[in-house]
C-alpha positions, 0 to 999 in steps of 0.5 A, spaced: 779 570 219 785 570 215 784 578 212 782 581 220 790 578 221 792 580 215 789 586 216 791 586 223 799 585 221 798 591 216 797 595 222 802 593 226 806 595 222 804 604 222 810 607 224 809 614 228 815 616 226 820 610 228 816 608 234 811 603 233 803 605 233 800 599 236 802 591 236 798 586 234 796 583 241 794 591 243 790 591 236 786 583 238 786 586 246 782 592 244 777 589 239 775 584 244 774 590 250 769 593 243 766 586 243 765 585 251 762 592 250 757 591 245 754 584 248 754 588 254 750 594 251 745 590 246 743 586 251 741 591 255 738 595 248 734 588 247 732 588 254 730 596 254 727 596 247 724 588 246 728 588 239 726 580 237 733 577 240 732 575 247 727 580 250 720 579 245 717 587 244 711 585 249 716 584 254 720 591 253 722 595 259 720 600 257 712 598 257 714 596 264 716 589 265 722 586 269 728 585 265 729 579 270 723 576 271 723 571 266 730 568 266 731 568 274 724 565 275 724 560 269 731 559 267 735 558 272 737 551 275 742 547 279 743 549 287 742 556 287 737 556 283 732 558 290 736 564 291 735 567 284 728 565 283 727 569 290 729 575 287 727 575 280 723 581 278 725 585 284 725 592 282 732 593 285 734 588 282 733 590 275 735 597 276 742 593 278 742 588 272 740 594 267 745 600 269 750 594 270 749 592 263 749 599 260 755 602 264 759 597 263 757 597 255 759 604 255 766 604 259 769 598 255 766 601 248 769 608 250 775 605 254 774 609 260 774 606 267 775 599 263 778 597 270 772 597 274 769 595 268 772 589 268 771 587 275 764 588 275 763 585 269 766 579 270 762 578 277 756 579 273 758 574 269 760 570 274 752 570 277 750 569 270 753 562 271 752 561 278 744 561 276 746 555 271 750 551 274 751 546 272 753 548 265 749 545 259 755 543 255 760 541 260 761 539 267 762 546 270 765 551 263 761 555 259 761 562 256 761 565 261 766 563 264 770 564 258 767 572 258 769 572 265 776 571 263 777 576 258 773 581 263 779 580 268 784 581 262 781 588 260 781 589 268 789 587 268 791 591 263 790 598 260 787 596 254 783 602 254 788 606 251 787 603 244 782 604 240 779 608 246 779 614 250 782 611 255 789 615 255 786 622 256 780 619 262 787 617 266 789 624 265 784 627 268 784 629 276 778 624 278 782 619 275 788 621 277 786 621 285 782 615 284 786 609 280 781 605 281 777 608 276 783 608 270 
């Protein structure tokens, strides 16, 4: 931890002339939008792909099983737990979850549309939590609430900008017109 600091400390200091490159708050920011990025996309490589973590390999989308099924139906408990199981392995809804998990994953690594990115994550992250109510380890807090704060953080600012191609998507026209999608 003390060298990514140290590391950090050193790159706050590159001048582009005598106007500062980044601070370290930019450079902390931009590393939890990679990281928000690559939970997103390794779930949904796992769930795609059955790679051994969450998803066993027989269980993989690809050989046609549902990517919701097994945690709607039996993991989920508390008060909606009725509604969740009453979705779990909807086609409809696992095309939802996966394409969710992917674009999402992609915006934040990439830095475009981390705006929308955000939002949609934190909601995603905020059934998630819903699904398990109550928390495990706390009265109502738990990860998900936590990545849901950071999400809404992403959202907030335009932290795609650093580390990311977030400058040049918000000159484009689309983007231009539509500021939801910066």
């Amino acid at each position: 931890t003390l060298a990514i600091f140290k590391y950090l400390e050193f790159l706050s200091r590159v001048k582009r002339g005598n106007k500062m490159k980044y601070k370290k708050e930019q450079y902390i920011w931009a590393f939890l939008r990679l990281g928000m990025g690559l939970i997103f996309l390794w779930a949904f490589f796992d769930k795609v792909f059955g790679l051994g973590f969450s998803t066993s390999p027989d269980k993989a989308w690809l050989l046609g099983n549902s990517p919701t099924l097994g945690f709607l139906k039996f993991g989920t408990h508390g008060p909606f737990a009725s509604f969740y199981q009453g979705i779990a392995g909807n086609v409809f809804v696992d095309w939802l979850f996966m394409l969710g998990l992917l674009l999402i994953g992609l915006s934040l690594v990439l830095g475009i549309g981390v705006k929308i990115a955000g939002y949609s994550g934190a909601l995603m992250l905020f059934l998630m939590w819903a699904a398990l109510l109550p928390p495990a380890n706390h009265p109502f807090l738990d990860e998900h609430i936590i990545y849901l704060i950071v999400m809404i953080g992403l959202a907030a600012v335009k932290f795609g900008h650093w580390l990311g191609l977030g400058k040049l998507w918000c000159k484009t026209e689309l983007v231009k017109k539509y500021k939801f999608l910066e």
